[in-house]
N, CA, C and O atoms as a GROMACS GRO file, in nm:
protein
  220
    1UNK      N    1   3.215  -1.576   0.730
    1UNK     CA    2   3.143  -1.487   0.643
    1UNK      C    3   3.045  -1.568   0.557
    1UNK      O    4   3.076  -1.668   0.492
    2UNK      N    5   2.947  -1.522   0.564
    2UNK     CA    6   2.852  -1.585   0.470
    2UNK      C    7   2.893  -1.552   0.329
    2UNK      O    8   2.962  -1.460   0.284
    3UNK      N    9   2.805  -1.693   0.250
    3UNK     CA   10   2.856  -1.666   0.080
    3UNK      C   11   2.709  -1.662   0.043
    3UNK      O   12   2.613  -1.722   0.090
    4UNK      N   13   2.723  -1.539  -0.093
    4UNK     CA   14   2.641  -1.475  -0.150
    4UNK      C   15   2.523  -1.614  -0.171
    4UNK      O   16   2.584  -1.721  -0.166
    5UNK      N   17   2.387  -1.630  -0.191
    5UNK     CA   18   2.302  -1.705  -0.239
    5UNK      C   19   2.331  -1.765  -0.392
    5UNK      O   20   2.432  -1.788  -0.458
    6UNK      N   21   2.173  -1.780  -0.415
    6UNK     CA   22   2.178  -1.864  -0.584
    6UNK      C   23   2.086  -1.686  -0.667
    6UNK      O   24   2.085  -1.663  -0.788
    7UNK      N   25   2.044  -1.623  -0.595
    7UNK     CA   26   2.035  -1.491  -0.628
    7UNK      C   27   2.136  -1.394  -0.653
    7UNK      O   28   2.142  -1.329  -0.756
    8UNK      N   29   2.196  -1.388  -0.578
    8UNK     CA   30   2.329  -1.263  -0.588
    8UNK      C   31   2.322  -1.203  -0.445
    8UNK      O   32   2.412  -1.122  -0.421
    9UNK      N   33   2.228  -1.227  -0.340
    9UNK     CA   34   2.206  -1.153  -0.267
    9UNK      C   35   2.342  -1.181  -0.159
    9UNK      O   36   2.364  -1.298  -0.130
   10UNK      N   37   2.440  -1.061  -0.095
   10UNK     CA   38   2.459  -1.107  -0.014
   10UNK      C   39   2.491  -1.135   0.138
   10UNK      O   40   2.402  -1.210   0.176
   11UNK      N   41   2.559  -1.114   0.220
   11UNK     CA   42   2.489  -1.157   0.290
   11UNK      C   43   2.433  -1.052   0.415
   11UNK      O   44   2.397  -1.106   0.519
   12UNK      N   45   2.426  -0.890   0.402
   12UNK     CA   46   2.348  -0.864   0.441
   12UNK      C   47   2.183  -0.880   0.390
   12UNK      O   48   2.079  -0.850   0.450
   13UNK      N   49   2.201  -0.931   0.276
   13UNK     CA   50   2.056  -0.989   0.249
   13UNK      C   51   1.966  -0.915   0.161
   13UNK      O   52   1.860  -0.961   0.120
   14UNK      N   53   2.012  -0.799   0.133
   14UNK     CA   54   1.997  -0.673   0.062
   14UNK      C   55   2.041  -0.620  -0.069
   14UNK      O   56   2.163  -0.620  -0.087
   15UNK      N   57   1.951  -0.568  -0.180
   15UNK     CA   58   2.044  -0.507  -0.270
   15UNK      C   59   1.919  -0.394  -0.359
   15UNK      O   60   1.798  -0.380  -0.337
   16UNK      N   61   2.011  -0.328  -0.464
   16UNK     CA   62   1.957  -0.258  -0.503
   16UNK      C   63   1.836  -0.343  -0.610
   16UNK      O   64   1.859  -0.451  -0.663
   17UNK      N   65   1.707  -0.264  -0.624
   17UNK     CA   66   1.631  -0.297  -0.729
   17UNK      C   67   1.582  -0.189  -0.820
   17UNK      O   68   1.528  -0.087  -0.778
   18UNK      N   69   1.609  -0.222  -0.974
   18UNK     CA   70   1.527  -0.080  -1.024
   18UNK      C   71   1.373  -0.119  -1.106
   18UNK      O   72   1.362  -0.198  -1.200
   19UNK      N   73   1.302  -0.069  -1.065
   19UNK     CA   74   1.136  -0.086  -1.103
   19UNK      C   75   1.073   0.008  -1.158
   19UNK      O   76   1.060   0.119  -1.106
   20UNK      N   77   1.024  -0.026  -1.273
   20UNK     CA   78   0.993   0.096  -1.350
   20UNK      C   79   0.862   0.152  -1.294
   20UNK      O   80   0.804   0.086  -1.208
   21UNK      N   81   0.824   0.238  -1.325
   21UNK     CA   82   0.657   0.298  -1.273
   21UNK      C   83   0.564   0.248  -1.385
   21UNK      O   84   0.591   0.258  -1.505
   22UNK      N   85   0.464   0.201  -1.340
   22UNK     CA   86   0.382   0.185  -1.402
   22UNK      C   87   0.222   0.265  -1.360
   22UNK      O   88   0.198   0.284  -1.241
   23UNK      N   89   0.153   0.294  -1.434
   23UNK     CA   90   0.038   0.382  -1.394
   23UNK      C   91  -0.060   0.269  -1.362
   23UNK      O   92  -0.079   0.148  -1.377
   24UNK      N   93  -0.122   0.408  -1.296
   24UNK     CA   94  -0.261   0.308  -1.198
   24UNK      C   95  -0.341   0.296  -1.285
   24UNK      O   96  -0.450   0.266  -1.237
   25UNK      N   97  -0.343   0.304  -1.380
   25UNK     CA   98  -0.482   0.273  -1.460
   25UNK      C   99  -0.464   0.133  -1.501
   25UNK      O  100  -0.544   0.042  -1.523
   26UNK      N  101  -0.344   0.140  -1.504
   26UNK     CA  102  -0.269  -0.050  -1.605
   26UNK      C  103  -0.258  -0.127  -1.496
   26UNK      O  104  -0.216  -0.238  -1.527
   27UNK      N  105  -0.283  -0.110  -1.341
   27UNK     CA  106  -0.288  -0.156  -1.243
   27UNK      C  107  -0.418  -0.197  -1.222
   27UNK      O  108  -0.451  -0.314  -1.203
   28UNK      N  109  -0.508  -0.082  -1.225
   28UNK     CA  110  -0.630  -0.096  -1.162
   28UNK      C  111  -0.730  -0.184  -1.240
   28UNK      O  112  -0.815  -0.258  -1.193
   29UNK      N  113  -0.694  -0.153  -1.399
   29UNK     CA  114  -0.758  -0.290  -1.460
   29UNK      C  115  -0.722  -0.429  -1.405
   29UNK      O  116  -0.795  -0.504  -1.471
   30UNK      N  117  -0.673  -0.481  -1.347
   30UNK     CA  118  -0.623  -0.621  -1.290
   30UNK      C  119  -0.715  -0.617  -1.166
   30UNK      O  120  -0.781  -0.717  -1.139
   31UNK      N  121  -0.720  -0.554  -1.123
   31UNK     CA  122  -0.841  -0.553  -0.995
   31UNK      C  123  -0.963  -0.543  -1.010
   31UNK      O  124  -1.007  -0.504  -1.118
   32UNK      N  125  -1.050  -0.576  -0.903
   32UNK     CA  126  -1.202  -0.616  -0.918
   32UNK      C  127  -1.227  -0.421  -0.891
   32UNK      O  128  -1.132  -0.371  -0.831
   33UNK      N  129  -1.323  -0.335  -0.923
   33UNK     CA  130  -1.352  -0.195  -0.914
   33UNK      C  131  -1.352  -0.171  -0.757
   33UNK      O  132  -1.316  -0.057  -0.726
   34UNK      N  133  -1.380  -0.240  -0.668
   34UNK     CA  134  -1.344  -0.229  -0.518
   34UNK      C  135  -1.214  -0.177  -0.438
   34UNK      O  136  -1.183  -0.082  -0.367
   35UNK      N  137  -1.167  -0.274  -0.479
   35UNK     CA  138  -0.986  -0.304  -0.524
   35UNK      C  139  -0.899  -0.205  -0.510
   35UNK      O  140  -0.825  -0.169  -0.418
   36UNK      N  141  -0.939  -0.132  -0.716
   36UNK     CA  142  -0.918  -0.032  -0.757
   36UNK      C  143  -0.929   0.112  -0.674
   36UNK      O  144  -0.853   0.209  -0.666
   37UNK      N  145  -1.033   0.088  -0.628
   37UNK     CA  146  -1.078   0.226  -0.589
   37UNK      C  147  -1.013   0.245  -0.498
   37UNK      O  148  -0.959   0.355  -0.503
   38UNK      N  149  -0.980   0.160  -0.371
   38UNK     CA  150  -0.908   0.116  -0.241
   38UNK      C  151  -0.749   0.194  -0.299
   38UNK      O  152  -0.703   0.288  -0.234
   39UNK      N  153  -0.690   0.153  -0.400
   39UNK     CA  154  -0.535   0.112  -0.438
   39UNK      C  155  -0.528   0.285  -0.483
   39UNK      O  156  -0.426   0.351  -0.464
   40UNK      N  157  -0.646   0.337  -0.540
   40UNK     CA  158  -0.621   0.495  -0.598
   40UNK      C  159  -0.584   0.568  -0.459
   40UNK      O  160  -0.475   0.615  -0.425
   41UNK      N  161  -0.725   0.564  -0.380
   41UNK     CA  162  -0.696   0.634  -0.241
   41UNK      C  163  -0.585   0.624  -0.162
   41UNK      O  164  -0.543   0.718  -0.094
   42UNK      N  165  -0.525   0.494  -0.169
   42UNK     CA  166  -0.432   0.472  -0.089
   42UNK      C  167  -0.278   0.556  -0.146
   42UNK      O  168  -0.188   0.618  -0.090
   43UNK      N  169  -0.310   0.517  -0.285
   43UNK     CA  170  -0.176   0.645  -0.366
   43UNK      C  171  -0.224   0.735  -0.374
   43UNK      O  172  -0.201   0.775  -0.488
   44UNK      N  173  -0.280   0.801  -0.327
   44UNK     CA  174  -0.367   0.969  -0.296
   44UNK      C  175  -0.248   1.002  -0.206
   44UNK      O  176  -0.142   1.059  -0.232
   45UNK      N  177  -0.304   0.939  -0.067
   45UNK     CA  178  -0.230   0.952   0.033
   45UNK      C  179  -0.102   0.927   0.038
   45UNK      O  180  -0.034   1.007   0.102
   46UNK      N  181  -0.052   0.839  -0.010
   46UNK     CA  182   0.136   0.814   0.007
   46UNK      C  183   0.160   0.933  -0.037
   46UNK      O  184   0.231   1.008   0.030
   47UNK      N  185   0.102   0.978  -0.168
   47UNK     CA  186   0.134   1.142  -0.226
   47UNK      C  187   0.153   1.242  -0.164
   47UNK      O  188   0.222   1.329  -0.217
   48UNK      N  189   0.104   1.260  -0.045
   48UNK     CA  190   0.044   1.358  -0.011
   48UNK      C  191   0.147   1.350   0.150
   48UNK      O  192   0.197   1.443   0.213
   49UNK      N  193   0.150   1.244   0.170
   49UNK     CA  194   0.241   1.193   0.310
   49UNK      C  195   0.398   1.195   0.258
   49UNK      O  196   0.494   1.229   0.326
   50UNK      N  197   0.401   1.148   0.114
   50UNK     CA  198   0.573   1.154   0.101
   50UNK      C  199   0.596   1.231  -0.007
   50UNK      O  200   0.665   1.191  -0.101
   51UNK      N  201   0.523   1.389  -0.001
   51UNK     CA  202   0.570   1.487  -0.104
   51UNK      C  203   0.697   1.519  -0.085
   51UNK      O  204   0.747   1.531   0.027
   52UNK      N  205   0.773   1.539  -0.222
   52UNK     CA  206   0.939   1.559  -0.228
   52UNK      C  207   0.987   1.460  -0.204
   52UNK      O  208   1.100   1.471  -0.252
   53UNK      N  209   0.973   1.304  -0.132
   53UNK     CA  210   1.060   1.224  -0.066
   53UNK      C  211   1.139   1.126  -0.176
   53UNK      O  212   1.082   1.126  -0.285
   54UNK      N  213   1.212   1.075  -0.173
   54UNK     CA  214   1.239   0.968  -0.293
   54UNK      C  215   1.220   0.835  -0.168
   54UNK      O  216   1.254   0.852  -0.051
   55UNK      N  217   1.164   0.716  -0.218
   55UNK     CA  218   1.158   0.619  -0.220
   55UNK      C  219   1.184   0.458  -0.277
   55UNK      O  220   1.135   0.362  -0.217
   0.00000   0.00000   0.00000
């Protein structure tokens, strides 16, 4: 049996993470306006592809 890492992970390699949400606006400032614009559309669509879903 494998032993857990220097992380905790073990050894299926996997674990839970909790990540808070942060908005695209506090995102999109960090990006060049190209970027941005790319990163909105693209969460347009996940929206729209994983309505109701949890992820």
């Amino acid at each position: 049996m494998l032993e857990d890492d220097a992380l905790g992970v073990g050894a299926s390699g996997m674990r839970d993470v909790r990540i808070d949400p942060v908005s695209l606006e506090r995102l999109a400032g960090l990006l060049d306006p190209e970027h941005a614009e790319q990163m909105e559309g693209s969460a347009d669509l996940a929206r729209r592809i994983l309505d109701g879903r949890v992820v």
